[in-house]
C-alpha positions as semicolon CSV with decimal commas, in nm:
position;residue;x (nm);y (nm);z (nm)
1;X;0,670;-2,489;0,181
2;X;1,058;-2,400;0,074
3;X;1,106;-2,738;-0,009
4;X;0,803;-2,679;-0,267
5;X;0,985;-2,364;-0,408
6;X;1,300;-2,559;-0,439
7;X;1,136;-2,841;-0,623
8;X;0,979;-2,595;-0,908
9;X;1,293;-2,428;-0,977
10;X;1,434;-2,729;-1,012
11;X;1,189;-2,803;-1,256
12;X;1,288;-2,477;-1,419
13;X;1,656;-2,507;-1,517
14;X;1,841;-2,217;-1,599
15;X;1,920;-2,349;-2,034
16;X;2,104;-2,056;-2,256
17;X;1,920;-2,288;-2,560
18;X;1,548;-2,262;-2,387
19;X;1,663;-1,883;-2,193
20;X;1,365;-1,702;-2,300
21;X;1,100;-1,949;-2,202
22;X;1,321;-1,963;-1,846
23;X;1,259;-1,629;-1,835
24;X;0,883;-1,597;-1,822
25;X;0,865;-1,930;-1,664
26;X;1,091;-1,795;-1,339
27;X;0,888;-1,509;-1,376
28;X;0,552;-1,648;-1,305
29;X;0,687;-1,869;-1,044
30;X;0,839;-1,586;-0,827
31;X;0,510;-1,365;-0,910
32;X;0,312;-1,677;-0,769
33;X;0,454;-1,673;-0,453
34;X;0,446;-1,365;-0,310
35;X;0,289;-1,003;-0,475
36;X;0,577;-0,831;-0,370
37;X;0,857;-1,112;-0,512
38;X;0,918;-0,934;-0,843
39;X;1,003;-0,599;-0,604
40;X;1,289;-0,796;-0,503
41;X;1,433;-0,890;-0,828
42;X;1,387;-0,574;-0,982
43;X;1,448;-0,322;-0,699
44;X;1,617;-0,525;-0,434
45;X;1,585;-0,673;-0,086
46;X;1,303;-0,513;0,118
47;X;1,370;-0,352;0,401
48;X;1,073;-0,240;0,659
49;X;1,074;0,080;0,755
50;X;0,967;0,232;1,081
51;X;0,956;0,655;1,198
52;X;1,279;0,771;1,366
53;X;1,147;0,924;1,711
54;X;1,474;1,018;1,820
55;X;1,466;1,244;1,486
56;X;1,460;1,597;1,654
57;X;1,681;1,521;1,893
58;X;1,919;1,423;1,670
59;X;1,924;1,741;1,450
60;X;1,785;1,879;1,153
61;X;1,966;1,607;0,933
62;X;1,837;1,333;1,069
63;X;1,636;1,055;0,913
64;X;1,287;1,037;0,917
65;X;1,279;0,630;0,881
66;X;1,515;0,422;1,022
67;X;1,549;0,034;0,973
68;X;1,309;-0,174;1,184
69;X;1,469;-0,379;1,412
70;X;1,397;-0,774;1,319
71;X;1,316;-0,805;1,711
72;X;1,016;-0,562;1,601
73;X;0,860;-0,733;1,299
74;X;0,560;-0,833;1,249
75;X;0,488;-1,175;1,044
76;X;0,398;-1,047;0,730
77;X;0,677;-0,797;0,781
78;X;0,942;-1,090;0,858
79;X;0,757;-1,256;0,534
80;X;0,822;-0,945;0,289
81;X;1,202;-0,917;0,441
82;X;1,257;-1,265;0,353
83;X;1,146;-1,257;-0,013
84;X;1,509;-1,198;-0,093
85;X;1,638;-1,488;0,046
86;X;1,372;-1,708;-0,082
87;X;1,421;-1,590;-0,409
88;X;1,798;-1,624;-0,415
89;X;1,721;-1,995;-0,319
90;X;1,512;-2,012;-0,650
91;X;1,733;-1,864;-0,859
92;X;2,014;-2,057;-0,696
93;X;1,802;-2,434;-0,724
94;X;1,778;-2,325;-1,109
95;X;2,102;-2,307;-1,189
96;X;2,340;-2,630;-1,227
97;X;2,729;-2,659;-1,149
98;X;2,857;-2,460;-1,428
99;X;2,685;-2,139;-1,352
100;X;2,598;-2,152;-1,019
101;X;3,015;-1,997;-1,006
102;X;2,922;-1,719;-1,181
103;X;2,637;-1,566;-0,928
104;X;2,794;-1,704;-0,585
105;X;2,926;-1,382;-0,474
106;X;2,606;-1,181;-0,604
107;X;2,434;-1,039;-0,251
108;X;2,111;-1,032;-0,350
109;X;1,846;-1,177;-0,592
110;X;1,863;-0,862;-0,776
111;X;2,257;-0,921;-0,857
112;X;2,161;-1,268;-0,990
113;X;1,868;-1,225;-1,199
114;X;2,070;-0,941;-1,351
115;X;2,384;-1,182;-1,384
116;X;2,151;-1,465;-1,541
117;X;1,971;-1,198;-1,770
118;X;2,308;-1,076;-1,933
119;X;2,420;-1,409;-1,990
120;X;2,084;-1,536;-2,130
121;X;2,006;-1,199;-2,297
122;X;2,377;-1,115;-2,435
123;X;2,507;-0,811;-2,532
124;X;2,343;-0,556;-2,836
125;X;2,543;-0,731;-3,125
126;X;2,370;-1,037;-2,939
127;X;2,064;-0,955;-2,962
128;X;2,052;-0,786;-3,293
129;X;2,226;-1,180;-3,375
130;X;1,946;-1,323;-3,311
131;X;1,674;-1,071;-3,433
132;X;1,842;-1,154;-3,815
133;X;1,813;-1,517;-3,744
134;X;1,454;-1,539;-3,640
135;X;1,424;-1,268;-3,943
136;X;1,606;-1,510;-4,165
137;X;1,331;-1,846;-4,031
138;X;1,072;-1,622;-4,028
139;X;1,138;-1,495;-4,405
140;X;1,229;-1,872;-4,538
141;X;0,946;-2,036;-4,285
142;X;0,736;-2,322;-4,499
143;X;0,570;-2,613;-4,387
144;X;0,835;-2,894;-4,343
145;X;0,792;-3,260;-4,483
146;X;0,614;-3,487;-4,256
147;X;0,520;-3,191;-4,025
148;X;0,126;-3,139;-3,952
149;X;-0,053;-2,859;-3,993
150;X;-0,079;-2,801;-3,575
151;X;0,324;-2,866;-3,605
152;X;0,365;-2,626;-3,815
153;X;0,131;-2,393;-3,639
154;X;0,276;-2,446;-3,344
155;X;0,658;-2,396;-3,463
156;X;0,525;-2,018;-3,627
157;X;0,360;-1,915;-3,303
158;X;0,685;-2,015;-3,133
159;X;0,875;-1,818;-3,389
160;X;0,682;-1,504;-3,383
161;X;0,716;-1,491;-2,985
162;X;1,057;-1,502;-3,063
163;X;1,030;-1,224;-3,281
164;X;0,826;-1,032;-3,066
165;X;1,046;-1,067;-2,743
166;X;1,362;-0,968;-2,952
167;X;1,169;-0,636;-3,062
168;X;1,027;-0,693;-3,427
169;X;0,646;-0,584;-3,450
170;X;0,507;-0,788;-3,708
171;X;0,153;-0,667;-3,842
C-alpha cells in the first residue's frame, strides 16, 4: 500500500510552471487516503491523547492529557499517528533533486507543504504578478488561428480558474 502512495506522487511532480494544478492534485490525493490526512498538513502531526490519572497527585497544575504511549495504541490510533510520516513520504516522492534540498530539514509534513506553498505561491508582489497577467490574457483573450472551438473553450475555462484561484471574481 506505501508503495501505491509513492507511485501517485510520483505521478504528481512538484512543477513551479503547472504549481496550481499540483496543488489541488496533492490535495485530493492526501484527502483520498485518509479523512484525517489534510489535519496533518494543515495543523500538524497527530498525537493521541489519553487522561493523566496521576493528575491529582501531581498537583493542581498538572495536565489533564498526557501523550499515549505507542506501546498503548490501538490500530487505527497507530494509523492516525502515522499520517505524518506517510504524508512527508508524498510530499517528499513529489519533489525531484533540486527541491527536495530545500524541505530536508522540515520535521513535519506541515513544514513542507508550507515550504512548497511559498515557493509555488510566492510572495504578495507575486501574486498580484500574476493576477495582472491572467488580467492582461483574460482582457486580450480571442480565439487563436487553427484553434477549435473546444480549444478555445477549454484554454478560457483554464484561464478563469486561474483567475479565480488568484482572487478575481468575475461575474
Amino acid at each position: 500500500m506505501e508503495k501505491d502512495h509513492a507511485n501517485r506522487s510520483k505521478q504528481l511532480a512538484f512543477s513551479l510552471s503547472k504549481f496550481d494544478d499540483w496543488k489541488v492534485r496533492m490535495q485530493a490525493l492526501l484527502c483520498s487516503i485518509h479523512d484525517k490526512m489534510w489535519d496533518v498538513i494543515t495543523t500538524g502531526p497527530i498525537t493521541v491523547m489519553m487522561a493523566n490519572t496521576q493528575a491529582a497527585a501531581q498537583g493542581a497544575g498538572a495536565e489533564q492529557m498526557i501523550p499515549k504511549p505507542k506501546s498503548q495504541l490501538t490500530s487505527e490510533e497507530r494509523t492516525r499517528a502515522n499520517l505524518d510520516n506517510v504524508a512527508r513520504n508524498i510530499l517528499y516522492n513529489s519533489l525531484d533533486d533540486s527541491l527536495f534540498p530545500r524541505v530536508r530539514k522540515c520535521e513535519n509534513a506541515m513544514e513542507i507543504w508550507n515550504v512548497l506553498m511559498n515557493l509555488g505561491e510566492g510572495d504578495e508582489q507575486e501574486k498580484d504578478n500574476k493576477l495582472t497577467v491572467a488580467m492582461k490574457k483574460f482582457e486580450d483573450f480571442k480565439m487563436l488561428p487553427n484553434e477549435t472551438v473546444m480549444d478555445m473553450e477549454l484554454r478560457f475555462t483554464r484561464l478563469m480558474g486561474d483567475l479565480t484561484y488568484l482572487g478575481k471574481e468575475m461575474t
